[in-house]
C-alpha positions as CSV (number, residue, x, y, z in Angstrom):
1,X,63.8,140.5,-48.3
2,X,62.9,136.7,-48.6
3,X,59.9,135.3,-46.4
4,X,60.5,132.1,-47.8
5,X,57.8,129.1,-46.8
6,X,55.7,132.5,-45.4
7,X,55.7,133.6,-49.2
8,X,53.7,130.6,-50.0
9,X,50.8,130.8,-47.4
10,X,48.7,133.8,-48.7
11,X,48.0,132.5,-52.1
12,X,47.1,128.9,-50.5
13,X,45.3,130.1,-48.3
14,X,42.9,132.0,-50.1
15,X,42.5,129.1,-52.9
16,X,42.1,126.3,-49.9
17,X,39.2,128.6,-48.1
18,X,37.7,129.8,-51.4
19,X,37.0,125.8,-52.5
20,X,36.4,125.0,-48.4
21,X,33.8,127.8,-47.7
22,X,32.7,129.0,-51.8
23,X,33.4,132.5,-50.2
24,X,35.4,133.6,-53.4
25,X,35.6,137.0,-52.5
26,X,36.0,136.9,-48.4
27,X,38.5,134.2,-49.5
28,X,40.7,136.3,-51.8
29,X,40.6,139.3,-49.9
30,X,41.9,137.4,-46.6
31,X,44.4,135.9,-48.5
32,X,45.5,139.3,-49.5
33,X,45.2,140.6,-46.5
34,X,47.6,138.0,-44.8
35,X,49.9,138.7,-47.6
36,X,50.8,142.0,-46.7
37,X,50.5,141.5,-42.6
38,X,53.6,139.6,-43.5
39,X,55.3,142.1,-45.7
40,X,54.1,144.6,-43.1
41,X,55.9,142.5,-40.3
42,X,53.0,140.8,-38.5
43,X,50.9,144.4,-38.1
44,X,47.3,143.6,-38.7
45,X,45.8,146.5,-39.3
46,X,48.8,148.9,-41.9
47,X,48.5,145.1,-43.5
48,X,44.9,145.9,-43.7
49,X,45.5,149.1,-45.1
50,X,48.0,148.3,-47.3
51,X,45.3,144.9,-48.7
52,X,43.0,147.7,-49.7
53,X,45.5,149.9,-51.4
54,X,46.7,147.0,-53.4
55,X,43.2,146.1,-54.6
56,X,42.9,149.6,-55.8
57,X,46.4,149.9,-57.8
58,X,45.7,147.1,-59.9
59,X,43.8,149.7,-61.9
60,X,47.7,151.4,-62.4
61,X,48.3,148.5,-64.5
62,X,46.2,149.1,-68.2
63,X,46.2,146.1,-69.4
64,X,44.3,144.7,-65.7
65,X,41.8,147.4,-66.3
66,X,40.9,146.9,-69.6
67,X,40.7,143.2,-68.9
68,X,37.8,144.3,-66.2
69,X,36.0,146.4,-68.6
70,X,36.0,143.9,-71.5
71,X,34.6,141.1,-69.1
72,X,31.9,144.2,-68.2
73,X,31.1,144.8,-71.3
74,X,30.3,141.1,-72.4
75,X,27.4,141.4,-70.0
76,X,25.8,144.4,-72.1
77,X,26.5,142.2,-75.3
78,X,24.8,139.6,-73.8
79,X,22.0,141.6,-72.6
80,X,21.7,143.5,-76.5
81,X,21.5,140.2,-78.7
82,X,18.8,138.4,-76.6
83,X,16.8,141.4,-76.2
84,X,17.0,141.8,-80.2
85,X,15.8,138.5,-80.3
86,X,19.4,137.0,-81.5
87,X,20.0,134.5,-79.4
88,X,16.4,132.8,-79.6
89,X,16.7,133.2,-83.6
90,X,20.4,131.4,-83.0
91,X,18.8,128.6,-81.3
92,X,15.6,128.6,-83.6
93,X,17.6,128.7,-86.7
94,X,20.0,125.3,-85.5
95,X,16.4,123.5,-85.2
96,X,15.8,124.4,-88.6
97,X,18.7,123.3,-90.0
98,X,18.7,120.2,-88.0
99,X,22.9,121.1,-87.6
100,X,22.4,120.1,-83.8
101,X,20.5,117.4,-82.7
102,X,21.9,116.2,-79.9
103,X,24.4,117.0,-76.3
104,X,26.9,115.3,-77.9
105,X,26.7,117.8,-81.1
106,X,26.6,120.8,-79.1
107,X,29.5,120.0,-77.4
108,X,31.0,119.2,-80.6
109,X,30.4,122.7,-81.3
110,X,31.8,124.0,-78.3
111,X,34.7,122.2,-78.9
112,X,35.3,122.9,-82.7
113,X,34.3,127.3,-82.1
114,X,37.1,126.9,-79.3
115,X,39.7,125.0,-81.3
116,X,39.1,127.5,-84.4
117,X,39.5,130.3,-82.5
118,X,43.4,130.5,-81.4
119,X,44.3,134.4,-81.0
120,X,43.9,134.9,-77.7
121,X,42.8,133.0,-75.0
122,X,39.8,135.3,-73.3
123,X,38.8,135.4,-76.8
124,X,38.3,132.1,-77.4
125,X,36.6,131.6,-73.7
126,X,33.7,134.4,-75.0
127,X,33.3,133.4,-78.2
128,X,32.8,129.5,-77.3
129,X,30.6,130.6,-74.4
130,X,28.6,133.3,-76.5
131,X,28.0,130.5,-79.2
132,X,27.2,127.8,-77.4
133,X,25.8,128.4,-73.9
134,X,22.0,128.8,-75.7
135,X,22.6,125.4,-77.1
136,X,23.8,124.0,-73.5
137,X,20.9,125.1,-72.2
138,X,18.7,123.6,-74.7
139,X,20.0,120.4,-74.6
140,X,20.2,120.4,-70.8
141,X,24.2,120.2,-70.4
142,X,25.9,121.2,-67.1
143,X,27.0,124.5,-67.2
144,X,30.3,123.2,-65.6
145,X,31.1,121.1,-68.7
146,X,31.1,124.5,-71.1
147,X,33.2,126.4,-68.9
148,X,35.6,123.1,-69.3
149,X,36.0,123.2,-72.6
150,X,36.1,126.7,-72.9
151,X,38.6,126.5,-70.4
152,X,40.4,124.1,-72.3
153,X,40.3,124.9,-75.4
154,X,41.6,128.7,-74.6
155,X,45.4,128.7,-73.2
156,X,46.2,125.0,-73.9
157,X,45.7,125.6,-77.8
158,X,47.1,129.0,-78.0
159,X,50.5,128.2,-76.2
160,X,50.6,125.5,-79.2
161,X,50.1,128.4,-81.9
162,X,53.3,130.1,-82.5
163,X,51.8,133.3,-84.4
164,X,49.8,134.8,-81.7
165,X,50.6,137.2,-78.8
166,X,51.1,134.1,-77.0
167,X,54.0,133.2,-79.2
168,X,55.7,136.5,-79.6
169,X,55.9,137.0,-75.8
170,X,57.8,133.9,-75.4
171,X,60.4,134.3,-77.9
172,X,60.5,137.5,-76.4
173,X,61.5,135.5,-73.3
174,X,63.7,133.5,-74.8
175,X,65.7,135.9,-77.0
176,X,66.6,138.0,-73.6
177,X,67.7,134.9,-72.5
178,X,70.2,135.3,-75.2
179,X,69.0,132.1,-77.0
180,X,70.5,132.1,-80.6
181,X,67.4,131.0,-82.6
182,X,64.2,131.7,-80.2
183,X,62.0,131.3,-82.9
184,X,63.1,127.8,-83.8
185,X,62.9,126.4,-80.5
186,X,59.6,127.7,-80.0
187,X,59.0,125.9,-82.9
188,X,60.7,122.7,-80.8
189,X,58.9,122.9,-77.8
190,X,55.5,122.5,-79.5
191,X,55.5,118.5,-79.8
192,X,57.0,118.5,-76.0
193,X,54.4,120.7,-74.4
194,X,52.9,117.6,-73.4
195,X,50.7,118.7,-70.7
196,X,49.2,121.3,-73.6
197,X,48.9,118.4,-76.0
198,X,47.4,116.1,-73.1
199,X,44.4,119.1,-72.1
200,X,43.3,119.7,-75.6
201,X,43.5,115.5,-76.3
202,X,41.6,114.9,-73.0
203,X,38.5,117.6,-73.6
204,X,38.4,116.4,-77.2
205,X,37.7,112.7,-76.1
206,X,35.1,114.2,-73.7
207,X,33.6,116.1,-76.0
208,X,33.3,113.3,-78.7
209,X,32.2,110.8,-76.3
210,X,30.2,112.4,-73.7
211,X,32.1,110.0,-71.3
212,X,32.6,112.4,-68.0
213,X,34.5,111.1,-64.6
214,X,34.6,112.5,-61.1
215,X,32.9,115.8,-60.0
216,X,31.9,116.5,-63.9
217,X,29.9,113.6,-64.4
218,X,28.0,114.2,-61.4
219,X,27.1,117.4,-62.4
220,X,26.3,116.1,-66.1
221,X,24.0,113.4,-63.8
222,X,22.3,116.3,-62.0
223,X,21.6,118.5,-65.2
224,X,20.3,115.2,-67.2
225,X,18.1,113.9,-64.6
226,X,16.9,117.2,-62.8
227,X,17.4,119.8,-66.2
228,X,19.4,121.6,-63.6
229,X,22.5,123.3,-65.5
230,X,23.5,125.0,-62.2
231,X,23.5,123.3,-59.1
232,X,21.3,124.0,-56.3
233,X,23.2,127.0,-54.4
234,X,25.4,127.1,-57.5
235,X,26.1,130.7,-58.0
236,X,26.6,132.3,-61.4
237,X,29.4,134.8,-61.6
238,X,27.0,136.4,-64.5
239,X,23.5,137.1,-63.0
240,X,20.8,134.9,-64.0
241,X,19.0,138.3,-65.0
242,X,21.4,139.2,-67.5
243,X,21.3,135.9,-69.1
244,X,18.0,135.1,-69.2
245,X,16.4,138.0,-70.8
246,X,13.9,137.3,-73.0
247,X,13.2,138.9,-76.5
248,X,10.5,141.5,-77.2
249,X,7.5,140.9,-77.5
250,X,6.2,140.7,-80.9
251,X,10.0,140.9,-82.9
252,X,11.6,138.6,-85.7
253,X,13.5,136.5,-84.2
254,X,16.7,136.9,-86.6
255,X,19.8,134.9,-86.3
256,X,21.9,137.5,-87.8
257,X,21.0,140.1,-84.4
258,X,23.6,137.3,-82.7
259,X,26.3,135.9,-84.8
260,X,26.9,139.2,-87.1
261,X,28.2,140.7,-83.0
262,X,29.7,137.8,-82.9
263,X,31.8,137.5,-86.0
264,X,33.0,141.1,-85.4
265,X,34.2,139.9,-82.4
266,X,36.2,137.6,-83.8
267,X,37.6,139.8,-86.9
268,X,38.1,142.5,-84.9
269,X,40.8,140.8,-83.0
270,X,43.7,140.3,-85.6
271,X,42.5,143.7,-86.7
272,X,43.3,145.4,-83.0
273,X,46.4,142.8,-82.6
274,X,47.8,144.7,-86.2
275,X,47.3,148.0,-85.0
276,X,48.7,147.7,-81.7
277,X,51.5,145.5,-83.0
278,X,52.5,148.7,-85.6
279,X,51.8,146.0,-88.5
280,X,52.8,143.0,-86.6
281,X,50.8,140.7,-85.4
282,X,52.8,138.8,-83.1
283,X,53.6,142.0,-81.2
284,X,50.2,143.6,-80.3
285,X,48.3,143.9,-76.9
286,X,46.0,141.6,-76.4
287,X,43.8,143.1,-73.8
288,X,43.4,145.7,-76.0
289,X,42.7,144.0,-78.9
290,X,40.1,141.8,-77.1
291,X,38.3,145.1,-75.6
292,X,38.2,147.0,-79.2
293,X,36.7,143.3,-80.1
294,X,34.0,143.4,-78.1
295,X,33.4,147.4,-77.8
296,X,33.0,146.8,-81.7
297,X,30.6,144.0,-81.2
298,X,28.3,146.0,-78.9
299,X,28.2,148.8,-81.0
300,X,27.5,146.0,-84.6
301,X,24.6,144.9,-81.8
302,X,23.5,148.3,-80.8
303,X,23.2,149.7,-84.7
304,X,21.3,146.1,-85.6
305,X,18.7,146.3,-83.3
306,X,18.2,150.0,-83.8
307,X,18.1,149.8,-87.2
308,X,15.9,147.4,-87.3
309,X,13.5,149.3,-85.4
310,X,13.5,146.6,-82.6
311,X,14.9,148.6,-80.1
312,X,15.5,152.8,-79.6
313,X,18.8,154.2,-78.7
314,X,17.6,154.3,-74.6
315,X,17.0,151.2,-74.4
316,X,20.1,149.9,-75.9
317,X,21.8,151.7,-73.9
318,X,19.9,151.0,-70.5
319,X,20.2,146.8,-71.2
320,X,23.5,147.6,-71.6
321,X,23.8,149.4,-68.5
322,X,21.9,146.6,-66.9
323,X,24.4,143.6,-68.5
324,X,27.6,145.4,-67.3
325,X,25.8,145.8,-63.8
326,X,25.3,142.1,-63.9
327,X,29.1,141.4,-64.2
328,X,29.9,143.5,-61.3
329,X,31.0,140.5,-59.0
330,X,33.3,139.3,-62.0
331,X,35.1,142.4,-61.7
332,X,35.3,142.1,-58.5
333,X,36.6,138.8,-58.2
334,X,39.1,139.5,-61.4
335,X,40.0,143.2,-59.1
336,X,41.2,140.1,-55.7
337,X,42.7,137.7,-58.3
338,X,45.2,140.6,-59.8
339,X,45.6,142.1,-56.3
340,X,46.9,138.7,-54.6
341,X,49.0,138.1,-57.8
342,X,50.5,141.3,-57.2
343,X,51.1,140.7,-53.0
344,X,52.9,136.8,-54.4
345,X,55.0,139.2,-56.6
346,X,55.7,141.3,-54.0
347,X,56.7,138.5,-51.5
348,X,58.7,136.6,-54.0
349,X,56.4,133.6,-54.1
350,X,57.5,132.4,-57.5
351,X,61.1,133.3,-57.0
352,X,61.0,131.3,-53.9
353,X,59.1,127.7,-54.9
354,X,61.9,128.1,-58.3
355,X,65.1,128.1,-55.9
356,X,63.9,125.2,-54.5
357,X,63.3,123.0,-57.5
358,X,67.0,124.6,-58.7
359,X,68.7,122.9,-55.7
360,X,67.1,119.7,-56.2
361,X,67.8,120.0,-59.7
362,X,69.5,116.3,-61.3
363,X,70.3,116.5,-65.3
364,X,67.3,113.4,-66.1
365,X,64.8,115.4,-63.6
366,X,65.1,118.8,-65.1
367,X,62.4,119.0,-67.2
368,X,59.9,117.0,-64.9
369,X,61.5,119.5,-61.5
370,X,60.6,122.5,-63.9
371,X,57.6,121.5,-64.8
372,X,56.2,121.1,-61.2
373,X,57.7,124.0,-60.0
374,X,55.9,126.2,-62.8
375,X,52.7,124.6,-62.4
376,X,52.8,125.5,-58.5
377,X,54.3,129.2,-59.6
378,X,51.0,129.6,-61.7
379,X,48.4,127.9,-59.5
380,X,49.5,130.2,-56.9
381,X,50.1,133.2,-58.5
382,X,47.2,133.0,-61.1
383,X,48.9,133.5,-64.4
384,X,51.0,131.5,-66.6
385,X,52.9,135.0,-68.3
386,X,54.5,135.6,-65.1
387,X,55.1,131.9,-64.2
388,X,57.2,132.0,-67.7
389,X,59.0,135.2,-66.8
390,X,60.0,133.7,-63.0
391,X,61.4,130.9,-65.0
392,X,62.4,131.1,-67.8
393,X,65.9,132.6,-66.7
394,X,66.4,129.7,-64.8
395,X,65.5,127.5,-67.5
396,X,67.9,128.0,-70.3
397,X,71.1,128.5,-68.3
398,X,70.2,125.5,-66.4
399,X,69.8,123.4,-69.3
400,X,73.1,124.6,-70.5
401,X,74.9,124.1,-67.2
402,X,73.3,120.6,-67.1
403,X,74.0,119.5,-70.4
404,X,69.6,119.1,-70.4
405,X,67.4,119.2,-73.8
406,X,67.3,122.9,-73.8
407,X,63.7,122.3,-76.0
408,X,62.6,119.7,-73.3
409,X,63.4,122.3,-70.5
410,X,61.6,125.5,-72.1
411,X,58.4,123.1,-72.8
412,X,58.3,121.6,-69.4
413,X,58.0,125.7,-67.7
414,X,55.3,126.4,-70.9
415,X,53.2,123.0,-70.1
416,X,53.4,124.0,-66.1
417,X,52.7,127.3,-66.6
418,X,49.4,126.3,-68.7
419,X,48.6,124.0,-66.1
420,X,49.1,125.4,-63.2
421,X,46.7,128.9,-64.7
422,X,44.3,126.0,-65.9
423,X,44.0,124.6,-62.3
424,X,44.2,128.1,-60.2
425,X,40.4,129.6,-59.1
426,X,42.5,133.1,-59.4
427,X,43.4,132.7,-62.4
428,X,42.0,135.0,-65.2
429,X,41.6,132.9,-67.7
430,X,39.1,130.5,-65.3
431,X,37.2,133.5,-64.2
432,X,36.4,134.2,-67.9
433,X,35.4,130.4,-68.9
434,X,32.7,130.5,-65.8
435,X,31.8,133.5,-67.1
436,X,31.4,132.7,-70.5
437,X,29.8,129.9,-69.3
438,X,27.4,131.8,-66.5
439,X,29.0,128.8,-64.4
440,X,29.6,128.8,-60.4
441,X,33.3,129.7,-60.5
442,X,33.9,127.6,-58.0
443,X,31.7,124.6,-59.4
444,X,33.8,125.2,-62.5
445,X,37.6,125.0,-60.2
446,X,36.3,121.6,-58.8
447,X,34.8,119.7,-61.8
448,X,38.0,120.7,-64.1
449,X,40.4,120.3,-61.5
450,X,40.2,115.8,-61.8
451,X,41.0,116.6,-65.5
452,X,43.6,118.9,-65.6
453,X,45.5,116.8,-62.7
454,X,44.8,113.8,-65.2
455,X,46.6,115.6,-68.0
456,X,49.2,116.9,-65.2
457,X,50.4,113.7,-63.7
458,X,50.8,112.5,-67.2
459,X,52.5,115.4,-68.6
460,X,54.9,114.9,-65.6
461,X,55.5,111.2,-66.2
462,X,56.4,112.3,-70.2
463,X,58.7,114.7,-69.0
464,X,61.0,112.4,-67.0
465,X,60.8,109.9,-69.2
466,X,62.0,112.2,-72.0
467,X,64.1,113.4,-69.6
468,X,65.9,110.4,-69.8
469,X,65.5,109.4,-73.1
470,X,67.0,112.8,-74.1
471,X,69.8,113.1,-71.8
């Protein structure tokens, strides 16, 4: 059945109350909730009914539940390597080096962890945040500017990385689209992914600089002047009890009790991309790469500590316990963000905004059509995978059909899939930058948002321009 402009309203309407009221959670569930009153036919309360079933089957889908249990689980590591004393020996042993001496060089370092790290995109987001919020702290930056470049150094580098999971999904795409040589027009579409190469320009000027504009450098005002990180009311989607645990009393404070955890982390993920991939890299699952990651990390932390005689068994376990408890709203708010993704599917959302840029499709606006259709497709649905799945089909036979830059058309869906995840308060990916970065989420959503639309109206202007050049 198409609802057509009806599709459209329950994904709005929970991002426009959850930045109106900062209810996150009322918000998403309501917007659920309205979703399926109209797939119900205007009944209120099976609607109801049928809101909370859908918030429970997102567990049927694996790869949603193991992305809930891996952002859990961050909370226990988090818990585990301050406890040990390996955050405070992290920060202690930068002094002593004299590697960081100033904002600018931590978020230098923020930037340069999130650019290094190009796997897979959560992975980036809690490696940059693990890494550098201690140092954010320090030096009194906004926790709104880490979860920015977390944010932005996550998705908008790994869509220009061809070998990562990232990569082999959309040649996947593009070879069931019965396109001759998907890998080489991947290959293409990197230079033209200009709203990509526009994000990851724009967040390394700010880093280098320290130059902020809008919402962001208010917040960099208030955390300068006040030593604020979080604004007043500002609320964490990590508890401030699970990030401000303090060491032992009495214990070393040893570098290695963080950034051995942290390194496994990292290793661990090309490792679990290989297995699940049967050898290939390309072909693995990332969600369950990125939970082995941090499942191994924990247990590197765990066997430190214990070893060490710092901490016993119990009470590895019980901080653990206690860190996982303290990322209970983020799996609640990750639980909403899958359900109403699920209730757009299920209306037709994306299917419906892409007909309408297909009728008002002209060969020289193609690209720039495509790219604003995508980037509405993900802001409202939350994820930039299924954004390139609605389109992609229409894509390539309508570059063909058109006589359009088949490379300029394929980039244009990529960059407005990337920004319209980058932009969308249900996205996943945003979620897990304010949580890397124990940010307000929706702080996060409205200091990022003058950026992204800054690298958005450009990529947009690119695209028709190349739209004509290319024609």
């Amino acid at each position: 059945m198409n609802y057509g402009f009806l599709s459209v309203l329950p994904p709005l309407l929970a991002i426009l109350l959850a930045i109106w009221t900062r209810q996150v959670f009322v918000s998403l569930f309501l917007g659920i909730w309205a979703g399926w009153v109209i797939l119900s036919g205007g009944n209120v309360l099976q609607g109801l009914a049928s809101a909370i079933q859908a918030s429970i089957d997102v567990f049927k889908d694996a790869g949603n539940t193991r992305v809930i249990i891996f952002s859990s689980l961050i909370g226990a590591l988090i818990t585990v390597t301050q406890r040990s004393g390996g955050v405070q020996g992290f920060v202690e042993w930068i002094q002593r080096k004299n590697l960081i001496r100033s904002p600018r060089g931590a978020s230098i370092l923020a930037w340069a962890v999130g650019c290094s790290i190009f796997i897979e995109s959560s992975i980036t987001c809690l490696v940059t945040g693990a890494v550098s919020r201690p140092l954010f702290e320090r030096f009194k930056i906004s926790r709104e500017k880490l979860a920015y470049i977390c944010d932005s150094t996550s998705a908008p580098i790994c869509i220009l990385i061809p070998l990562n999971a990232w990569g082999a999904y959309i040649v996947g795409l593009l070879g069931r689209e019965g396109v001759a040589k998907p890998l080489a027009v991947f290959f293409t579409t990197i230079p033209l992914n200009f709203y990509a190469i526009l994000a990851v320009i724009l967040v390394t000027l700010i880093a280098f600089t320290f130059r902020d504009f809008g919402p962001m450098k208010r917040a960099e005002k208030r955390a300068r002047e006040t030593g604020k990180t979080i604004a007043d009311g500002g609320i964490p989607v990590i508890s401030e009890e699970t990030i401000s645990i303090a060491p032992k009393e009495g214990i070393p404070l040893r570098a290695v009790n963080m950034i051995l955890p942290v390194l496994t982390m990292i290793l661990m993920m090309p490792i679990g991309l290989l297995i699940t991939g049967d050898g290939d890299l390309t072909a693995g699952s990332g969600s369950t790469a990125v939970l082995w990651s941090v499942l191994s990390a924990l247990l590197v932390a765990g066997i430190l500590t214990v070893g060490q005689r710092i901490l016993t068994v119990r009470e590895v376990v019980d901080l653990s316990l206690k860190g996982m408890g303290g990322l209970i709203p983020l799996g609640i708010l990750m639980n909403f963000a899958f359900a109403i993704g699920d209730t757009s599917k299920a209306l037709g959302t994306g299917v419906y905004v892409a007909s309408l840029a297909q009728e008002a499709l002209s060969p020289m606006l193609v690209a720039p059509l495509l790219f604003v259709a995508s980037s509405f497709i993900a802001f409202a649905t939350g994820t930039s995978w299924g954004t390139f799945a609605i389109m992609m089909p229409i894509a390539v036979p309508t570059a063909g059909l058109m006589d359009a830059n088949l490379a300029l058309c394929v980039a244009a869906v990529l960059g407005g899939g990337v920004f319209g995840d980058h932009s969308s308060p249900i996205s996943d990916t945003t979620l897990v930058s304010s949580m890397a970065a124990a940010s307000d989420h929706i702080d996060h959503v409205k200091t990022q948002l003058p950026y992204a639309l800054t690298a958005g109206v450009g990529a947009t202007l690119l695209y028709a321009l190349f739209g004509f050049l290319l024609h």
